[in-house]
TORBA-198417 format. One record per atom (N, C-alpha, C): x, y, z. Coordinates in steps of 0.02 Angstrom, whole numbers, padded with zeros to 5 digits, always signed. Each point is the difference from the previous one (the first is absolute). Example, Ala and Ser with C-alpha at 12.3 -4.5 7.8 and 13.67 -1.06 7.14 Angstrom:
BEGIN
+00660-00284+00390/-00045+00059+00000/+00045+00060+00000/-00018+00053-00036/+00042+00059+00003/-00039+00055+00037/
This chain:
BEGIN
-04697+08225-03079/+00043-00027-00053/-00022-00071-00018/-00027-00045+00068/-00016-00065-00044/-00065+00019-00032/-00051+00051+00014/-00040+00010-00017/+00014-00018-00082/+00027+00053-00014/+00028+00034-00068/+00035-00074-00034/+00022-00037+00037/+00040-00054-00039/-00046-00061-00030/-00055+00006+00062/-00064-00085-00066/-00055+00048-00044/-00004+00065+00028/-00016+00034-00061/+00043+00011-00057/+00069-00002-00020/+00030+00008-00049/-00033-00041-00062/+00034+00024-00055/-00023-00047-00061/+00047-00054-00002/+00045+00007+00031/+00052-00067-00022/-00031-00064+00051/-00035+00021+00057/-00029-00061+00031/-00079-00010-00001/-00035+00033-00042/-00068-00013-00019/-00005-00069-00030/+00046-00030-00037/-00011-00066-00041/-00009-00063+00050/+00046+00023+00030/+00001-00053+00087/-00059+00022+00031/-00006+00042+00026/-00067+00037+00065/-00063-00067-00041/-00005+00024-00096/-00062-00018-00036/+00000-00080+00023/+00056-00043-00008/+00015-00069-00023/-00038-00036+00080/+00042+00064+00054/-00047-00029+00085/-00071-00009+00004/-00018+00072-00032/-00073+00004+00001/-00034-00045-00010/+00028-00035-00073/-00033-00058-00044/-00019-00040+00029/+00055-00034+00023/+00029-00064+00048/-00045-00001+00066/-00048+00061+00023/-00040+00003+00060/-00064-00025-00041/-00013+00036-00051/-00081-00011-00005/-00003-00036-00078/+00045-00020-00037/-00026-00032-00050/+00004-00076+00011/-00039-00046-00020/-00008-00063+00021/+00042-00027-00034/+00028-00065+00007/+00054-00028-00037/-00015-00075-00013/-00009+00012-00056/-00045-00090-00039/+00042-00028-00040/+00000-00066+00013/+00045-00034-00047/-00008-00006-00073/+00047-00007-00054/-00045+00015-00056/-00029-00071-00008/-00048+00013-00056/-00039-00058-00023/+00010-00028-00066/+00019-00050-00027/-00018-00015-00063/-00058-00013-00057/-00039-00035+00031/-00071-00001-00006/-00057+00004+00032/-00053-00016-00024/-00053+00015+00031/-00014-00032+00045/-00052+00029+00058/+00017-00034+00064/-00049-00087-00040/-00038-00002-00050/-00046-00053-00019/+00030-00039-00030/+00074-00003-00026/+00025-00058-00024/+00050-00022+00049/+00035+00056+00055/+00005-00022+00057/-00034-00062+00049/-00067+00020+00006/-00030-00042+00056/-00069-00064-00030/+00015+00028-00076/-00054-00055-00019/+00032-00065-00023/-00023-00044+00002/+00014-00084-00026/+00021+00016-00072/+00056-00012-00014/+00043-00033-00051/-00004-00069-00045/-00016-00034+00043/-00030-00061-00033/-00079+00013-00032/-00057+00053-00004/-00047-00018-00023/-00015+00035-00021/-00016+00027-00048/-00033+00092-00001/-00074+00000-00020/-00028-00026+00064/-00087+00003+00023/+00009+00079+00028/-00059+00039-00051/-00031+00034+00028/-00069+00001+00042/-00013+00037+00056/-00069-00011+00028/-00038+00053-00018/-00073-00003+00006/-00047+00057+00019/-00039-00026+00070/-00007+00065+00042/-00041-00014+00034/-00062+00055-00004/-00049-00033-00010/-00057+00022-00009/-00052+00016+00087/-00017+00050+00001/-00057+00005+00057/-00063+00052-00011/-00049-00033+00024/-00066+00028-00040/-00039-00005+00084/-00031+00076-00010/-00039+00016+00057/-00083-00023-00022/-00042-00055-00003/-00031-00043-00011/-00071+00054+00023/-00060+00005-00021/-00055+00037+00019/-00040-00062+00044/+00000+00014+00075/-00002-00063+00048/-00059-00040-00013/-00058+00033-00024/-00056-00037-00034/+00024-00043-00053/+00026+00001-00038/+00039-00035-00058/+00051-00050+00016/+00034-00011+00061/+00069-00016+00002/-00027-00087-00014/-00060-00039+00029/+00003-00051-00031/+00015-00006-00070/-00054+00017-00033/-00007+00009-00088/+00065+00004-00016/+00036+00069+00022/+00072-00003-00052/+00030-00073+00036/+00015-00014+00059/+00049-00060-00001/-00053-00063-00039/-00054+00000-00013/-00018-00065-00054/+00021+00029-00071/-00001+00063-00022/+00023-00002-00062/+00062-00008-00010/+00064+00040+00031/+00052-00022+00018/+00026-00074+00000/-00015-00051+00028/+00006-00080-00004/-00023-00035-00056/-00068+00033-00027/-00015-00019-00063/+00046+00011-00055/+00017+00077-00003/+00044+00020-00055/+00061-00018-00019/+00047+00041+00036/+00066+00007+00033/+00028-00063-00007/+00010-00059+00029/+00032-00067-00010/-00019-00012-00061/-00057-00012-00023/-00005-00008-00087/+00010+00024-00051/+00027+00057+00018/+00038+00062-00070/+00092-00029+00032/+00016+00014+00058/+00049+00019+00007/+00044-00084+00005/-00024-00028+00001/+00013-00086-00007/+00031-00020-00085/-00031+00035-00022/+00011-00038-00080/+00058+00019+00003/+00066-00046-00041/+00035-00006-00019/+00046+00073-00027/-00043+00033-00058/+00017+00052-00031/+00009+00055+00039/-00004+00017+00054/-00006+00031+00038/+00053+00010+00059/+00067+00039-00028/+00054-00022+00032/-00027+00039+00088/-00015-00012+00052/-00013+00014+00056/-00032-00040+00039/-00006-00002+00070/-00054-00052+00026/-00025+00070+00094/-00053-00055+00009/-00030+00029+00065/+00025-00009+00048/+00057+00035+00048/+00043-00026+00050/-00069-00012+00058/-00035+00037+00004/-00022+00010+00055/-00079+00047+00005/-00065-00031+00035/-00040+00081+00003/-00037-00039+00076/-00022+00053+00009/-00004+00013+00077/-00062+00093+00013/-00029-00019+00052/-00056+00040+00039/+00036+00017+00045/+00004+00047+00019/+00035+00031+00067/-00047-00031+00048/+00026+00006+00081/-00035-00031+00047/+00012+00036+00070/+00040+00061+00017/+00013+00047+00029/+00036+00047-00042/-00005+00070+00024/+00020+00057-00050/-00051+00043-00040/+00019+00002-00051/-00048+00025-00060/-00064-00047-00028/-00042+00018+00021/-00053-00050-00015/-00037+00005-00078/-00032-00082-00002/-00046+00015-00056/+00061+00000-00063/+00044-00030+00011/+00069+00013-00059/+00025-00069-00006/+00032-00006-00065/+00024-00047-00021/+00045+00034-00044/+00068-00072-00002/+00073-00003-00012/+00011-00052-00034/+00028+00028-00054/+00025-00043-00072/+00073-00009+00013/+00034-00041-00015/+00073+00005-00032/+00016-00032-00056/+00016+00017-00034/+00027-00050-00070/+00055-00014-00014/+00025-00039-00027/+00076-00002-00035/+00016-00002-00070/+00036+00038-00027/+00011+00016-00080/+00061-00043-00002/+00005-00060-00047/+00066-00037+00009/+00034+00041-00098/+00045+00051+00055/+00057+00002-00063/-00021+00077-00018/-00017+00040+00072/+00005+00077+00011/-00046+00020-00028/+00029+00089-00025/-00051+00037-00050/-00025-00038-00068/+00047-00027-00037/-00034-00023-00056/-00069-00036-00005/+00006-00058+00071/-00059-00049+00012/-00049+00037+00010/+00003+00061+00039/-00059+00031+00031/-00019+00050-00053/+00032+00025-00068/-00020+00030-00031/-00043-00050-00049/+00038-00071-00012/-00054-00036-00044/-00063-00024+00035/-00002+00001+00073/-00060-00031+00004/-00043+00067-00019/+00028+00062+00046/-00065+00059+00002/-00017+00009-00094/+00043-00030-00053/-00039-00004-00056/-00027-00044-00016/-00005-00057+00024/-00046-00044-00017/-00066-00009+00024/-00002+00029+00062/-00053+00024+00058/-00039+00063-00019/+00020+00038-00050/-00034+00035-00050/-00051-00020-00044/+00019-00056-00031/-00027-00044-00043/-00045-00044-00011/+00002-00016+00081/-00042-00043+00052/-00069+00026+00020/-00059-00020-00053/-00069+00022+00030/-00021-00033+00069/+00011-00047+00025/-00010-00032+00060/+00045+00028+00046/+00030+00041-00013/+00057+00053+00055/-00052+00048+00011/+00003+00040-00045/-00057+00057-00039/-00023+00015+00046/-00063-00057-00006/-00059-00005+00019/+00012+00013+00073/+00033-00033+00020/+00032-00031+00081/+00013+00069+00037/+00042+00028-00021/+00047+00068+00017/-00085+00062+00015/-00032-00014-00069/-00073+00071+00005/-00028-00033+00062/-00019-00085+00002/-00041+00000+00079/+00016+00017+00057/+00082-00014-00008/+00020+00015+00063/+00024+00062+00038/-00002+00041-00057/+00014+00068+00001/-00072+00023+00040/-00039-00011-00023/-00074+00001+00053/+00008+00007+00056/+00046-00077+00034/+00002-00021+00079/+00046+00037+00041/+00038+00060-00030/+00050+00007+00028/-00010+00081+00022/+00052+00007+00061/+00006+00080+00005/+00046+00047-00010/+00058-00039-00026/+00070+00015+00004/+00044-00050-00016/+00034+00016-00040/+00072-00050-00009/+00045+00036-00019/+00084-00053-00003/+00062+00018+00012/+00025-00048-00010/+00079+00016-00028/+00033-00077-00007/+00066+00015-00003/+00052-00040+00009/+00081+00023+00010/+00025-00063-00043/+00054+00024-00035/+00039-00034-00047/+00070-00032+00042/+00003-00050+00039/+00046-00032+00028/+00077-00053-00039/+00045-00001+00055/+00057-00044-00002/-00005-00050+00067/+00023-00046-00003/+00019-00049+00061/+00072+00041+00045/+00003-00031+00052/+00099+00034+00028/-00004-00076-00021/+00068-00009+00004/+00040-00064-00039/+00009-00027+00094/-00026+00023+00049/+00036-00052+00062/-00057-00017+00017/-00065+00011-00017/-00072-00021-00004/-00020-00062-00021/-00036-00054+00021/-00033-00039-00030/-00031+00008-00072/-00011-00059-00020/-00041+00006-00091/-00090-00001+00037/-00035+00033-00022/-00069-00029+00040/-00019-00025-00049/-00006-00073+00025/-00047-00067-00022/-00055-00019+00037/-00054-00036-00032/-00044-00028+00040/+00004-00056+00078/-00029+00027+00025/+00015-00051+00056/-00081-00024+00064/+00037-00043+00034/-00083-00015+00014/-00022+00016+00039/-00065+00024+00016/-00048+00023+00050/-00068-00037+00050/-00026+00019+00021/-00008+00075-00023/+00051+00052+00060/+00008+00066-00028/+00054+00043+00043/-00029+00078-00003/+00026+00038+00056/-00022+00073-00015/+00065+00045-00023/+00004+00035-00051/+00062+00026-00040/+00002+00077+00042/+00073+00026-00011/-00023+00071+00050/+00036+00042-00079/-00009+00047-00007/+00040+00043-00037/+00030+00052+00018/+00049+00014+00012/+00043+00057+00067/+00012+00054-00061/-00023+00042-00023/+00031+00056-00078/+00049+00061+00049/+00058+00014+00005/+00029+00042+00023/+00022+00053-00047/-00010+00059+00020/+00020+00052-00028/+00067+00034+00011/+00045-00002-00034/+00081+00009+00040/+00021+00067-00050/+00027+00034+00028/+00034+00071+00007/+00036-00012-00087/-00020+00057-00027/+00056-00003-00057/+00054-00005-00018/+00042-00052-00029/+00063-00004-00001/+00041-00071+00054/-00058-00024+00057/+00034-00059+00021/-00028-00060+00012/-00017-00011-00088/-00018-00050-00011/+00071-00090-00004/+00054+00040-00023/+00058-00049+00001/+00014+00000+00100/-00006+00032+00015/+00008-00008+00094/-00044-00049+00013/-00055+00008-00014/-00064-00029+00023/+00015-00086-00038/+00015-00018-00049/+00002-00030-00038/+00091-00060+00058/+00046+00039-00006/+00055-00043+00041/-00016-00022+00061/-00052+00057+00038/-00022-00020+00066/-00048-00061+00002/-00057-00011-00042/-00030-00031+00015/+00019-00085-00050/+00051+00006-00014/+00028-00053-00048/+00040-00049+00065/+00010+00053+00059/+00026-00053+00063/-00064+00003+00048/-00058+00022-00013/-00051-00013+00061/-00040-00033-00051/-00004-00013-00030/-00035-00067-00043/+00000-00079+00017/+00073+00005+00031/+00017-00063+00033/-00030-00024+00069/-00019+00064+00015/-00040-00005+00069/-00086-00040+00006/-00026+00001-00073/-00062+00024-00007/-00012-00090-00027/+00044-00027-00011/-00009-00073-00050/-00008-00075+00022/+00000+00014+00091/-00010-00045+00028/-00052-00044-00002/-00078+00033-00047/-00045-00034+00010/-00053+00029-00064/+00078-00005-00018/-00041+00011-00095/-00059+00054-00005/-00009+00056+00019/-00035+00045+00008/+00026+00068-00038/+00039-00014-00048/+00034+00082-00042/-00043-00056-00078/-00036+00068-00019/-00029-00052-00087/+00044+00053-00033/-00021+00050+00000/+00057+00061-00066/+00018+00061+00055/+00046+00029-00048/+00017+00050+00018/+00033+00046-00052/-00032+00071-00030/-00019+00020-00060/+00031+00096+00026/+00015+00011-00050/+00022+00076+00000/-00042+00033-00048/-00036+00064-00013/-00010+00040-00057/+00047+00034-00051/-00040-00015-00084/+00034+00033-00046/-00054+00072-00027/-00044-00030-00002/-00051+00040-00044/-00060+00016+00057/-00029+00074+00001/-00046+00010+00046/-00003+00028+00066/-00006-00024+00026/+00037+00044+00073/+00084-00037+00028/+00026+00045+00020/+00085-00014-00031/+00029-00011+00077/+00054-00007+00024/+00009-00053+00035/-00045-00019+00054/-00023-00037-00041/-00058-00032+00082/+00022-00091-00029/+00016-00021+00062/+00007-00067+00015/-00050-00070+00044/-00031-00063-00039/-00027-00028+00026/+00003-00063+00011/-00003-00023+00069/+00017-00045+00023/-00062-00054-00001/-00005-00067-00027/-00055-00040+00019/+00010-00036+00044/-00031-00042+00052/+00011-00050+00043/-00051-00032+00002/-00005-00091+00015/-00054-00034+00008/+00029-00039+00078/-00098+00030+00031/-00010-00069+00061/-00066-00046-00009/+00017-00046+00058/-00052-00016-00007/-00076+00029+00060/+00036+00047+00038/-00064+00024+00029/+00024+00062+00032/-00024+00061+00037/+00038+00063+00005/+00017-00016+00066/-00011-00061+00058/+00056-00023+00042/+00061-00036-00013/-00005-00007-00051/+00069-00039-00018/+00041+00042-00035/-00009+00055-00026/+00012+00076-00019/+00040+00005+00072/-00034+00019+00026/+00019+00053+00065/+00055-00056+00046/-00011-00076-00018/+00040-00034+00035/+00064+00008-00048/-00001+00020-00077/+00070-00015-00028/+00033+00056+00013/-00042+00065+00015/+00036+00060-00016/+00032+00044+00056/-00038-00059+00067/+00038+00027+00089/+00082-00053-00003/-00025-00067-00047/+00085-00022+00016/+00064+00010-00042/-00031+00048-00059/+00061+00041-00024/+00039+00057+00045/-00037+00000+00029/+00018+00064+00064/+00059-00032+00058/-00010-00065-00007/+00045-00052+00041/+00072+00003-00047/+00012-00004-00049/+00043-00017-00041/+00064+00055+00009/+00071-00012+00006/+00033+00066+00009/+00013+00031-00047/-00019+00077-00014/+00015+00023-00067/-00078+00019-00052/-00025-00018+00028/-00088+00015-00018/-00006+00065+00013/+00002+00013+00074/-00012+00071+00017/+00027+00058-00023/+00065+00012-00026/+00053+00026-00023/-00031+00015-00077/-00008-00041-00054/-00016-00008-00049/-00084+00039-00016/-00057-00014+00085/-00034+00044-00032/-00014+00062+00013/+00064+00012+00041/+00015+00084+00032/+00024+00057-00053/+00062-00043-00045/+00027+00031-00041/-00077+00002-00078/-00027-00048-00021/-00030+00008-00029/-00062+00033-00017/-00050+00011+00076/-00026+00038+00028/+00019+00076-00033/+00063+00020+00011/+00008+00070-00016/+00002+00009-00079/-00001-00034-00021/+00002+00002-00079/-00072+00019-00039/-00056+00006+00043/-00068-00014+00009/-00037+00078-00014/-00045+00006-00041/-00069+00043+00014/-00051+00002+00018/-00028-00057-00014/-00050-00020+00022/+00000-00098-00021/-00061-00033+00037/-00002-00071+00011/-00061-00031+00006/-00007-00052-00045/-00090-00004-00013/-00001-00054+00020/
């Protein structure tokens, strides 16, 4: 008879509502996007980050054309963007080099430069040689998180690390509250330069920059966050948010 009674139709609506309540996940709603969520409000700099797998016979040549070019196109005035940053890898992926730029004033900026950079025979020219030196490239259309540093110039000389994390679809606002209180951990010795989310390109992957001045002083900043209470916690939970970590 109880058999017969959670099989009835009058208690299927209940039996269904339990079921739910076991296996459907329960998310808070959202209003917007997780990118106007966690990006800076005060600025609307877009980034690119650029990375080019360099043909290792070549990798001098392109970084002299690169220094030649690049600051002298991207310097002028008319040219709403500037060169945050470029850099040779030095463990990892070898034979590669890393661009970042900043578009001040979003898509629009970055749509007028890529037309004016059309226009530009000394781009042109630049882009066919270097297309020569290369074996591969890729590039991601970035935001800042708003609890991140602005990256400005600063002085050296220093070795930069780039941490790119790949985090699970969908917890990018987790990832984003968590590390907005382990940020505080990291500032003792001025060593956080940016910290950047993906819009365009490969989709949530997150990257962290940091500057030292030598990879013992690395390893000395990053054993006494481990001292701090609340460090560990922060990169347990964040950890799981994770696919992979470069």
């Amino acid at each position: 008879l109880m058999c017969r009674g959670l099989a009835s139709s009058a208690s299927r609506p209940r039996e269904d509502s339990w079921l739910k309540s076991l296996f459907v996940r329960k998310v808070d709603p959202r209003k917007d996007a997780h990118s106007n969520l966690l990006a800076k409000r005060e600025t609307s700099s877009l980034y690119k980050l650029q990375i080019h797998n360099v043909k290792p016979e070549c990798l001098d040549a392109y970084n002299k054309l690169c220094q030649e070019v690049l600051p002298k196109i991207h310097e002028e005035k008319h040219y709403p963007c500037a060169l945050v940053g470029t850099w040779n890898t030095w463990y990892g992926e070898q034979d590669q080099a890393v661009h970042l730029w900043r578009y001040e004033g979003g898509y629009p900026a970055l749509n007028e430069v890529m037309s004016k950079l059309r226009q530009n025979k000394e781009f042109t020219e630049f882009r066919k040689e270097r297309g020569n030196m290369l074996l591969s490239r890729k590039n991601q259309l970035l935001l800042e998180f708003s609890f991140w540093n602005e990256p400005v110039p600063r002085e050296g000389p220093n070795i930069y690390e780039l941490r790119s994390y790949q985090l699970r679809p969908g917890t990018m606002i987790e990832w984003g509250n968590y590390w907005a209180r382990a940020i505080r951990f990291r500032q003792d010795n001025n060593e956080a330069v940016g910290g950047f989310f993906s819009q365009i390109g490969q989709l949530y992957m997150v990257h962290h920059l940091w500057a030292y001045k030598d990879l013992q002083t690395r390893e000395d900043i990053r054993n006494a966050a481990w001292n701090k209470p609340g460090w560990d916690e922060l990169v347990y939970y964040t950890g799981n948010l994770l696919t992979s970590l470069e």
